[in-house]
C-alpha positions in Angstrom: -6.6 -4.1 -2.5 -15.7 0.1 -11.3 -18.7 1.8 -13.2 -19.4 5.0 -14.9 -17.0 8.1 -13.3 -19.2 11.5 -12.6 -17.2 14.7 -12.8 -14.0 12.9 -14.6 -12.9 16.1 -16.2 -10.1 16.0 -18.6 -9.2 12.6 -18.6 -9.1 9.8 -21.5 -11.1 6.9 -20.7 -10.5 3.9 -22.6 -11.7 0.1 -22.0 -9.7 -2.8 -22.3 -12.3 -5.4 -24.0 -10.3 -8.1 -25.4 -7.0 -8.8 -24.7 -4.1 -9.0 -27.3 -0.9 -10.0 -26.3 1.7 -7.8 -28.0 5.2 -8.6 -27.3 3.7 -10.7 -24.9 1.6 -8.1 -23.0 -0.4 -5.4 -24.0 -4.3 -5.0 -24.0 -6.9 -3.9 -26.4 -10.3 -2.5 -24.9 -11.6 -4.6 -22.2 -14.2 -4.3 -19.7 -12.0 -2.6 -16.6 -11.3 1.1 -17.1 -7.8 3.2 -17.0 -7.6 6.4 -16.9 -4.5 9.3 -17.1 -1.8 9.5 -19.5 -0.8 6.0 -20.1 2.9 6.4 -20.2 2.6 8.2 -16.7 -0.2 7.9 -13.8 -2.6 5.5 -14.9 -5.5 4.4 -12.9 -7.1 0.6 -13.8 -10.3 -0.3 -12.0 -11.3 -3.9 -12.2 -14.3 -3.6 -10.6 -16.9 -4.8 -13.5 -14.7 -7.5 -14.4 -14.2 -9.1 -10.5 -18.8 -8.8 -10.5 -18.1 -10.2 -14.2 -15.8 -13.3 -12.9 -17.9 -14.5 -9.8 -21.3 -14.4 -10.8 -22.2 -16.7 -7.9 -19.9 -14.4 -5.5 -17.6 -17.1 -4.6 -14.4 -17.4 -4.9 -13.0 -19.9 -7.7 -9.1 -20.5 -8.5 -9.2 -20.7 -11.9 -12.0 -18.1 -12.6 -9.5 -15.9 -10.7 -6.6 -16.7 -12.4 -8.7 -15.8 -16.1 -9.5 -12.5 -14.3 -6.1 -11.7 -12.6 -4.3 -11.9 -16.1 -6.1 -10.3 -18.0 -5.0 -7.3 -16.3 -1.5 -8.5 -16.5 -0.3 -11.5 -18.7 1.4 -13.3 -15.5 0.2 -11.5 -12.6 -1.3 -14.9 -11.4 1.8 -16.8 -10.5 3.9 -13.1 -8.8 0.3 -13.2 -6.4 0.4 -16.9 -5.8 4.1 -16.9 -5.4 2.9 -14.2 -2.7 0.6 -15.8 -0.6 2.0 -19.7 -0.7 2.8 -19.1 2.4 -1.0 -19.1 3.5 -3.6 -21.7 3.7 -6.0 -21.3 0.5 -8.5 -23.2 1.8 -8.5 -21.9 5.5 -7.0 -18.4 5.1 -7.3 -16.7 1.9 -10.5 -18.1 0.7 -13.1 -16.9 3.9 -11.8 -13.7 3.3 -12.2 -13.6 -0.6 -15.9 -14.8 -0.3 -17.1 -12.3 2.8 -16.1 -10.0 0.3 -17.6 -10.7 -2.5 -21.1 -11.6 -0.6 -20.8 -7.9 0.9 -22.5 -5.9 -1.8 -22.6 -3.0 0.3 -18.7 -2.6 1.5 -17.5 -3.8 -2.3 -19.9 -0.3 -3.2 -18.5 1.8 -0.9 -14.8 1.0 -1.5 -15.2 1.4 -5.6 -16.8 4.8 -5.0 -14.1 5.6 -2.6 -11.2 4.4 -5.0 -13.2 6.4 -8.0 -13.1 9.4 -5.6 -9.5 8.8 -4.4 -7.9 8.8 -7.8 -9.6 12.2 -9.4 -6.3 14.4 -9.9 -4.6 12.4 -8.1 -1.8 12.8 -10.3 -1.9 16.8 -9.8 -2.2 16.4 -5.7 1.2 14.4 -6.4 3.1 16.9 -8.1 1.6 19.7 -6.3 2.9 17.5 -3.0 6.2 16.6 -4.4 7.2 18.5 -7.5 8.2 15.7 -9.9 6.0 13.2 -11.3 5.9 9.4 -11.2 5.0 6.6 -13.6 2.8 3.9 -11.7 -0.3 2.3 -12.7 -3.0 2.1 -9.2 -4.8 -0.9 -9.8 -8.3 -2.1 -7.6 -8.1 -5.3 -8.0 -9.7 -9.1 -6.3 -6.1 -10.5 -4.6 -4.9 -13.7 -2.8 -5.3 -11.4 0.7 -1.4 -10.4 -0.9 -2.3 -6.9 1.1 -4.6 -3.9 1.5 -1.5 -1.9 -0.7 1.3 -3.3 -2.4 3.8 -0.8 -3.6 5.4 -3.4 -6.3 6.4 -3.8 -10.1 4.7 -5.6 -12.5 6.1 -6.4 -15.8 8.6 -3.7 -15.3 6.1 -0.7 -14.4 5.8 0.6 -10.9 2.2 -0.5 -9.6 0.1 0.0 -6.5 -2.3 -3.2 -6.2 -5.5 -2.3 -3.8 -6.6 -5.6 -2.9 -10.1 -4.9 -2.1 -10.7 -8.3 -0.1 -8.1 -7.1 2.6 -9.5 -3.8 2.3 -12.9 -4.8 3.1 -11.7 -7.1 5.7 -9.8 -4.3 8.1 -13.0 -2.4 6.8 -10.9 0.7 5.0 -13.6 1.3 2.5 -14.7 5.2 3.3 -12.9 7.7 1.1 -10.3 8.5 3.9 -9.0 5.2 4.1 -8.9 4.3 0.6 -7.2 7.7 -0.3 -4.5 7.4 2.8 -4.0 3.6 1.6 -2.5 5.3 -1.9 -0.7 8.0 -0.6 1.2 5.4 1.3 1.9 2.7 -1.0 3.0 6.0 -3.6 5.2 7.4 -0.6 6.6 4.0 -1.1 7.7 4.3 -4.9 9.0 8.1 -4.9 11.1 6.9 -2.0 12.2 4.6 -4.2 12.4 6.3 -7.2 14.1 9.7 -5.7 16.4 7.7 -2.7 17.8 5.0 -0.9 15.1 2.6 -0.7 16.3 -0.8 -1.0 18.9 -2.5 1.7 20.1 -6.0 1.9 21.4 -7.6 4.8 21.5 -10.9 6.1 21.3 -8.8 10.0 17.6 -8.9 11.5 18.9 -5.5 13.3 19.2 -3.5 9.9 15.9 -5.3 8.5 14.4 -3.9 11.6 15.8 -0.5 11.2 15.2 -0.8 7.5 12.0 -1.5 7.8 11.0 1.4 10.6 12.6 3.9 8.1 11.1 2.8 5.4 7.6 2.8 6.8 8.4 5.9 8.5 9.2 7.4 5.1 5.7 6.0 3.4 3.7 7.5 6.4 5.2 10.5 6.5 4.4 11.3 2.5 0.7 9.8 3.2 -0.1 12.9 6.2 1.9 15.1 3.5 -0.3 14.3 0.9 -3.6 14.6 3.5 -2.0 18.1 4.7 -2.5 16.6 8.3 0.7 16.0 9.9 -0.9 14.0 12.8 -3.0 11.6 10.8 -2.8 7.8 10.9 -5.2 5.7 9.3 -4.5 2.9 11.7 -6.4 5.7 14.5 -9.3 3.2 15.4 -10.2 2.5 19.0 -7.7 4.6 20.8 -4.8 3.7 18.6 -3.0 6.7 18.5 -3.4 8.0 21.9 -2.1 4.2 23.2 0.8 4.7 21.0 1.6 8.4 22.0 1.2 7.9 25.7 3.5 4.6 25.6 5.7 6.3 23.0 9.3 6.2 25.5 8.5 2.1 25.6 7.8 1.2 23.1 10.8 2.9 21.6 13.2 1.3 24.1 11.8 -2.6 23.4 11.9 -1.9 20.1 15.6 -0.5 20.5 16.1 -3.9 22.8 14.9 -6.1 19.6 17.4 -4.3 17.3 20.4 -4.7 20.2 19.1 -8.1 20.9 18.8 -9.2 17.0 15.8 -9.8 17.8 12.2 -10.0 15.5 10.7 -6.9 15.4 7.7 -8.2 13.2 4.8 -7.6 16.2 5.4 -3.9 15.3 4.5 -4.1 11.8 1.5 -5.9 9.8 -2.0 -6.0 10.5 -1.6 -10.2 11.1 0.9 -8.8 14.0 0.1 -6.9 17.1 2.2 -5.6 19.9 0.5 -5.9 24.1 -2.9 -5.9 21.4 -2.4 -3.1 19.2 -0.9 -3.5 15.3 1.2 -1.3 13.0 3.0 0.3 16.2 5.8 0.9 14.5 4.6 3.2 11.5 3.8 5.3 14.5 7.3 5.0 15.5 9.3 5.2 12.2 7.0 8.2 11.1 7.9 10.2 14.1 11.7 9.4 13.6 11.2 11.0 10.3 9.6 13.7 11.8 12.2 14.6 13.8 15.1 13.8 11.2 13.1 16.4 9.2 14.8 19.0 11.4 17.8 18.5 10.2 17.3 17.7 6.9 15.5 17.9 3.7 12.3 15.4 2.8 15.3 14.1 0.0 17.9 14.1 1.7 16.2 11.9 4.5 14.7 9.2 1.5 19.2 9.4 1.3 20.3 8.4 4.2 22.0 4.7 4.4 21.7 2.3 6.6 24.9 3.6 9.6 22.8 6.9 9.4 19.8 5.1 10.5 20.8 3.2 12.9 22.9 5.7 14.5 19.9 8.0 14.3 17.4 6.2 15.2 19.5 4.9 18.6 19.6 8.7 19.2 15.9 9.2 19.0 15.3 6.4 21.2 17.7 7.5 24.1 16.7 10.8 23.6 13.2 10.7 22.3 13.9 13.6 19.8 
């Protein structure tokens, strides 16, 4: 990271047909639906337009480019700017076309995003009691990520590449719907708290980063109302990571001491002794027990010397 919406129940539907730059952006009725207040939550599915593009179902840079701005004059060059660090030929573009020749799992992840997104914008002021301007956009990507919490042209947006989401195979409701909540636990982090951090110092990026995933996964098992979920739990992941909890706390403590990379624990590309995303286990259950101490807001707060002196804490202690 679509067609007609059953049960869309008090919600403007409008289609963007023919682009017309205004100020240089802005659309006029097109072929890929939005829907919510526009000015607030709005949800843009470019499902239609992706079957529209690749007729053949493969993958073609400059049909993609067409596509990928007319959703956003310039999205092209932030998404190859993105991924220049991968091999097009080698990397990016397998992936692209086993998605696009698998009619079935591009199906089930467009009904799954449909379903995801109805009131979605109520379940996240019911969850967090303010609102939050984003658009959620389904989109075809350069494998830039599953979710990307990001801005585009100055709006908060969540891209849902559904090539990557088809590749790690989250394309039942659950995934797709735990996919948003985190990339949204994201952007109120950032819009209520402390979310961004610059430092030259792999320690802090590696503290950084374990709070700020921690923070993400937290509000995605607050917005399923399932304070144990994980929707990396495939094959035993959860148990593995619970059972080896104590070590894998006190190598990644090592790595921070040691300035070392702490990358293994994060990314699906990355795996640590075989198993990926550790350390959203990790920084989620440092939240968790920061949480008893503080308030949701206050912990999105904290700076980095907070952190890092309380996540040392947790890992000595383990609580």
């Amino acid at each position: 990271m679509l067609f007609s919406i059953a049960g869309r129940r008090g919600r403007q539907v409008f289609y963007l047909k023919e682009r017309l730059a205004v100020n240089g952006i802005g659309y006029k009725r097109r072929n890929f639906q939005g829907r919510d207040d526009d000015t607030l939550m709005r949800i843009i599915d470019t499902y239609d337009k992706i079957l529209e593009s690749f007729p053949k179902r493969e993958f073609n840079l400059a049909q993609w480019r067409s596509y990928i701005n007319s959703i956003s004059i310039g999205l092209s060059q932030k998404l190859e700017d993105d991924a220049k660090h991968y091999d097009l030929d080698n990397q990016v573009t397998p992936v692209i076309n086993a998605a696009l020749s698998n009619a079935s799992k591009l199906e089930e992840t467009h009904a799954s995003f449909i379903q995801a997104t109805q009131q979605l914008r109520e379940r996240f002021i019911e969850r967090f009691s303010c609102d939050l301007e984003v658009d959620i956009i389904l989109y075809l990507g350069l494998c830039n990520g599953a979710g990307w919490a990001t801005s585009v042209n100055g709006k908060k947006t969540v891209l849902l590449g559904i090539e990557k989401m088809i590749e790690l195979n989250w394309c039942d409701l659950q995934s797709v719907s735990s996919l948003i909540y985190h990339e949204l636990g994201h952007l109120w982090h950032e819009q209520v708290g402390n979310f961004k951090h610059s430092t030259n110092k792999q320690s802090e990026k590696s503290i950084w980063q374990l709070y700020q995933e921690g923070v993400a996964m937290y509000c995605e098992q607050l917005m399923c109302n399932d304070f144990s979920f994980y929707h990396q739990n495939k094959e035993g992941w959860l148990e593995w990571c619970i059972k080896n909890k104590e070590a894998l706390l006190h190598e990644f403590m090592r790595r921070v001491e040691q300035e070392e990379s702490t990358q293994p624990f994060f990314g699906d590309w990355s795996h640590y002794q075989g198993y990926s995303d550790v350390g959203y286990y990790l920084g989620c259950e440092l939240i968790k027990s920061l949480l008893t101490k503080y308030s949701l807001t206050e912990v999105a707060n904290l700076n980095i010397g907070v952190i890092t002196r309380e996540f040392k804490n947790y890992a000595r202690n383990g609580e």
